[in-house]
Structures are given as structure tokens and as C-alpha cells.
N, C-alpha and C positions, 0 to 999 in steps of 0.2 A: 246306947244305941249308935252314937256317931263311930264311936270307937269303933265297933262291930261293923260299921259299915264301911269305914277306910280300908280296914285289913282285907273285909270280903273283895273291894275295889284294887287295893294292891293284890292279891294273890290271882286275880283274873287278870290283869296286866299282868304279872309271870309268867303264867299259863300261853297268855298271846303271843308274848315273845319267844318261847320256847318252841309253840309250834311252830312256829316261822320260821325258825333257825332249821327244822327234821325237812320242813318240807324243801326248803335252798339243796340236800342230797338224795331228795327222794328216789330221780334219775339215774343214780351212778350205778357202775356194775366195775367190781373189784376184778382184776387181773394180774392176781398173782406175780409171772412171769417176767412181767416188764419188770427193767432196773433202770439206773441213772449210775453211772461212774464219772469220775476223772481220776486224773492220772497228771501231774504237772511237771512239768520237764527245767528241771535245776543244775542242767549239765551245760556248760557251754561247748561250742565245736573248736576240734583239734588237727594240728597239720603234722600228719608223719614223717612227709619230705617236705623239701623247698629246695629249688635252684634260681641260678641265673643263667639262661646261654645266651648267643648270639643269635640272632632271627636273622641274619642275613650269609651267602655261601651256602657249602653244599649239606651235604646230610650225609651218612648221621656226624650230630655234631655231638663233639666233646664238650658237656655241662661243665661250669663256674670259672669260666675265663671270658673278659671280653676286652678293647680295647677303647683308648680313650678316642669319646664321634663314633663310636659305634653301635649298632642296632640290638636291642636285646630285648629278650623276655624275662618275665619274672613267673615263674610256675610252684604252683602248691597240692600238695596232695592233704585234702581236707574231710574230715569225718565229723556228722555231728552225734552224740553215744547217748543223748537222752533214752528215758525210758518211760513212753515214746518218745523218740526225735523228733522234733518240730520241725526239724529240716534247717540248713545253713540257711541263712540270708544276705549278709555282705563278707567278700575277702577285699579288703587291701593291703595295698603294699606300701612303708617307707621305705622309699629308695632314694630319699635326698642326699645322699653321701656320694650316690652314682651321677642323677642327674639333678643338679640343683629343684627348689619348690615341690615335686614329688613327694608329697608326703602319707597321700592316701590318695595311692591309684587300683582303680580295681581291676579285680581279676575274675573274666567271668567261667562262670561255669561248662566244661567239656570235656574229649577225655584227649588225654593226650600220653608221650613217651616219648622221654628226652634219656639218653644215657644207659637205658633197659631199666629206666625206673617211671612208674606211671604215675601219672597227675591228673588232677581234677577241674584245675580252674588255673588259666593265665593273663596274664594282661595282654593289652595291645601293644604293638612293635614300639618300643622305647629308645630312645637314642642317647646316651652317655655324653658328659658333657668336651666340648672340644679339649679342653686342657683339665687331663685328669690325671692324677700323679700316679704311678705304678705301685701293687701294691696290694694288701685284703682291706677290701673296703667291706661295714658292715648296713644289712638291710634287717627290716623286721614288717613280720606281719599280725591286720588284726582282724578278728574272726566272732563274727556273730549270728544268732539263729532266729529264727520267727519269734521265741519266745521271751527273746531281749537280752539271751544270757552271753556275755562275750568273754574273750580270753586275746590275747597276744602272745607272739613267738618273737623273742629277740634274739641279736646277736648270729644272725645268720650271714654269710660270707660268700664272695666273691673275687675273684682275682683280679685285675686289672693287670694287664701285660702290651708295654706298649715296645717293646724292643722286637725286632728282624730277625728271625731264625737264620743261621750261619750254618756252614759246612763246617764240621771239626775233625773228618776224616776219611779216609776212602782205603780200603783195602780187597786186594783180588788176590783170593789164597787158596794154595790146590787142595784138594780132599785126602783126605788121612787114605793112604795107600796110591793114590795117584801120580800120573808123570807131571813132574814142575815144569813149568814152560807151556803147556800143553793144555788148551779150554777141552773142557771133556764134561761131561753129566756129573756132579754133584760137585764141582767149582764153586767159590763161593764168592758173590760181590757184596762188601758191607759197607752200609754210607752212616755213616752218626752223623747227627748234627746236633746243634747249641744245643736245644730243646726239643719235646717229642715235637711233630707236625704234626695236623688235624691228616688223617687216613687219606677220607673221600679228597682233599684238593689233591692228590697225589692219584688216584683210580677213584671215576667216580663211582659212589656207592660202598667205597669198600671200608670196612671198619677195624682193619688192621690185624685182622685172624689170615690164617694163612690161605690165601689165593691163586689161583695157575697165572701165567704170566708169556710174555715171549721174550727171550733173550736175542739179539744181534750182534753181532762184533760185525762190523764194517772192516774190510782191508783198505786199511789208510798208508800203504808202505811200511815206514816205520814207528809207525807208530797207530796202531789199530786203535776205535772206538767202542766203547760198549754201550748201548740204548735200553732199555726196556719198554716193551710196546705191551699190549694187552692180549688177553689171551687168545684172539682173534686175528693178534697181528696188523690189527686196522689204523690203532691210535698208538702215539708214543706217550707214555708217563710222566708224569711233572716229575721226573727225578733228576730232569739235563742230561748228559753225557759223561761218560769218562775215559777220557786217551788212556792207552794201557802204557803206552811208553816204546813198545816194541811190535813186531811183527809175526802174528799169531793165528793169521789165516793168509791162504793163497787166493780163496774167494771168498767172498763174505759167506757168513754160517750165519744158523738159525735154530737156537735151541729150544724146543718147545715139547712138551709143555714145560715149565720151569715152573718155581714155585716163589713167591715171596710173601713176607711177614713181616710184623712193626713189633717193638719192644721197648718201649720206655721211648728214648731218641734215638735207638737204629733202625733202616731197616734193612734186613739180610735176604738177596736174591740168590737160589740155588739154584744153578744150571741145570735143563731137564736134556734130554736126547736129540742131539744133532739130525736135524732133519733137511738139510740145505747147507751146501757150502764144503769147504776144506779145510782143515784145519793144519796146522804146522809146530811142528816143536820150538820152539825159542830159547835159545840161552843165552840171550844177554839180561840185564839187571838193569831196571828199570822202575823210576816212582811215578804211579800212576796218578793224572791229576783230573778233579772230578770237578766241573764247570754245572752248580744247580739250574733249576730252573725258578724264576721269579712267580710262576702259575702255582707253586704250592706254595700253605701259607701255614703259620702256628695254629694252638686251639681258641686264640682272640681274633684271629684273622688277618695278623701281620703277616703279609708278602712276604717270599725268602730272598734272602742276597744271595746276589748272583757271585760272588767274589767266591774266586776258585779254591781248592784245598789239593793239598800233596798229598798225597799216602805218606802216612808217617813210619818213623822204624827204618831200619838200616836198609839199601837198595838193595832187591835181589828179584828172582826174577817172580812176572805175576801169574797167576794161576798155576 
């Protein structure tokens, strides 16, 4: 009898439990529909470009040159490719090799276009340290997202250029079929110097494609001047002057529209149609000498020397 009455006792305690556990869902109503996903993101973010330019001077500027004390940015074009993207979290920059302790400066998020190449995220105006050796100095960046995963870019480069663009030549030569001696419409003035110049210190705005322009030769006696002013005729060009050697107008002329263009280190002005002034045939032989102007500068932003340059090549006569 005891027996029989444990088991009856245990098997109604099973009973009790079990019901109590039906009725804890008696409430619920199934909904198919709903789901739950994730999705984890094991991609870290990537930089397609990187530059350095100089934050200080005109625009546009020529990216990955700057000079030693000089102002610059550091710019990254930055992608995060998870699937989903968690989205970037921090860019910085090593640029201790530029500016001393620099070693994770950041670069915040915006859009930006330096060189016709766009970027996403830059630092704030950085200054290069006063005695820096000339040179590729190198910088790296490091890149991480919401979801912890990072990556680095090294080995990326900048120029340091701390030397004065120079005059290394000046030549004023007549157009294939044209009278020698004689400034006339597609005349040519060519100025090389050391190294290319940055465009816009030279016109501002201009990015070195080709441009209308206004030419003047001044009657200096014997020895006439050539200027180029803009295509307005309002302002003169950071290109200085250049004596022609001889006597090539009876009044001053004015050629416009004229054209000029940049190419590596020259830049070549073409004479457009005399619209003011007299012009004169010359035949004596003459080296024309071309006096820069210190208002344009390289693409780090050294000033040019003023220090004069001859036409080089045997004397004969210009234009």
C-alpha cells in the first residue's frame, strides 16, 4: 500500500508540473512572417588615394610637393566594402617623417578635390617642420570601422622641394611662314624655367590648359619690352618682363586675344591679332633677356628668383 501510494503521489506531482509549464504559453499566437538575421561585417576600410598638398597659396594646387615650414594637408579617399558596411570610424595619418611626433593625426570626414582626384576625409592644416631635408619623404595611413576591423596603407610619398625656381631660358621666334623681325599673330614667346611653376601663382585660377591672354610690347627705343597681362588687359602676369633686344614697334601694340599654355617647365605664349599700336620690321640680332617675376612660386611654394636669363643660341633676330 505505501508503494502504491508514493507512485500515485509522484505521478500527480508530474501531472502538476506539466500543467504549469502549457499554461506559461497558453497566451502566445505564432507569426510566421517575422525573422531575425545578422549579417557580420569582417571587412576592414580601404583608401584608393592619398596625397599631400600644401593648404596655403592659390588654387588649384599641384598635389605631393611641399616645402620645408610649410602648410599642408594630408587627404584620403576612404571606402568601407563590408557586407553590410558598419561604416568607417577613424582615419589617421603617420606623418612623422614630415612633421616630427605626428603619428596619428586625424583626418576627418568631407568631400573634397585635390589634383581632379576626390577624397573623403582630410586632416587639419599641418605645418612641416622648419629644417627639412629635400627629398620623398614617406607617410602611412590607418583605417578602421564601427565594427573594430582595421587595415593600414603604407609607404606612401611626398616630395619635399625646398630650392627657387630659376629662369633657364627665353626665346621669341617667328611663326613658320612669317616675316623675321616683324611681332605679328602666331609669334611665339617661350619661357622655361628650372622646374614646372604651380599655374594659378602665374594667373590666378588657371591650371595650365590653354588660356586667352593679352600681349604688349612697349616701344622702349631700342630695345622694346614684352609683358603679358590677362585677358582683360587689367592685370599683368607673374611672368616679369622680357627686353626684346631691338626695336619692334613705333607705338606700343596690343595683341589680343593671344593664347598661352604650361607644359612640364615652359610656358609658351602665342601672339593673337594686333589690336592697338604699330608695329615695325627689325633687322638687327638681338638676345632677348627675360627679368622673372618673384610673385610666382614652384608646386611647394618656393618664390621664383628674380635673376635674369638670355635667350640662349646663336643672336639673330626675335620674332
Amino acid at each position: 500500500m505505501r508503494r502504491r501510494t508514493v507512485a500515485g503521489l509522484a505521478l500527480a506531482a508530474a501531472v502538476v508540473v506539466t500543467s504549469a509549464a502549457y499554461a506559461a504559453y497558453a497566451g502566445t499566437t505564432a507569426n510566421p512572417a517575422s525573422t531575425i538575421t545578422a549579417a557580420p561585417d569582417w571587412t576592414a576600410p580601404t583608401s584608393s588615394a592619398s596625397t599631400i598638398a600644401r593648404s596655403a597659396g592659390c588654387t588649384p594646387t599641384t598635389p605631393g610637393y611641399l616645402k620645408q615650414g610649410g602648410t599642408y594637408y594630408v587627404y584620403a579617399a576612404v571606402t568601407d566594402t563590408g557586407n553590410p558596411a558598419s561604416g568607417v570610424s577613424t582615419v589617421t595619418a603617420n606623418e612623422s617623417a614630415v612633421t616630427t611626433g605626428q603619428t596619428a593625426v586625424a583626418l576627418a570626414a568631407a568631400s573634397f578635390s585635390v589634383g581632379g582626384t576626390s577624397y573623403t576625409h582630410r586632416t587639419a592644416a599641418q605645418t612641416a617642420n622648419a629644417a627639412l631635408a629635400a627629398g620623398s619623404k614617406t607617410y602611412s595611413l590607418a583605417l578602421a570601422d564601427v565594427a573594430a576591423n582595421s587595415s593600414s596603407q603604407m609607404g606612401l610619398t611626398v616630395t619635399v622641394d625646398n630650392t627657387a625656381p630659376t629662369a633657364s631660358d627665353n626665346q621669341l621666334t617667328n611663326k613658320a611662314g612669317g616675316t623675321a623681325g616683324r611681332a605679328e599673330a602666331g609669334d611665339l614667346a617661350t619661357l622655361t624655367f628650372s622646374e614646372p611653376v604651380e599655374p594659378c601663382s602665374v594667373l590666378a585660377g588657371w591650371d595650365g590648359t590653354s588660356t586667352s591672354v593679352t600681349v604688349r610690347l612697349t616701344n622702349n627705343g631700342n630695345n622694346d619690352t614684352l609683358t603679358v597681362w590677362n585677358a582683360a588687359n587689367t592685370t599683368q602676369l607673374n611672368l616679369g618682363s622680357i627686353a626684346a633686344g631691338a626695336n619692334y614697334v613705333s607705338a606700343s601694340a596690343t595683341f589680343s586675344p593671344s593664347t598661352m599654355v604650361a607644359s612640364g617647365s615652359t610656358v609658351t605664349i602665342t601672339l593673337g591679332t594686333m589690336t592697338a599700336g604699330t608695329v615695325v620690321t627689325s633687322g638687327a640680332n638681338a638676345a632677348s633677356i627675360w627679368t622673372p617675376s618673384a610673385s610666382a612660386y614652384d608646386r611647394a611654394q618656393n618664390a621664383m628668383s628674380t635673376a635674369t636669363n638670355t635667350e640662349s643660341g646663336t643672336s639673330d633676330s626675335n620674332f
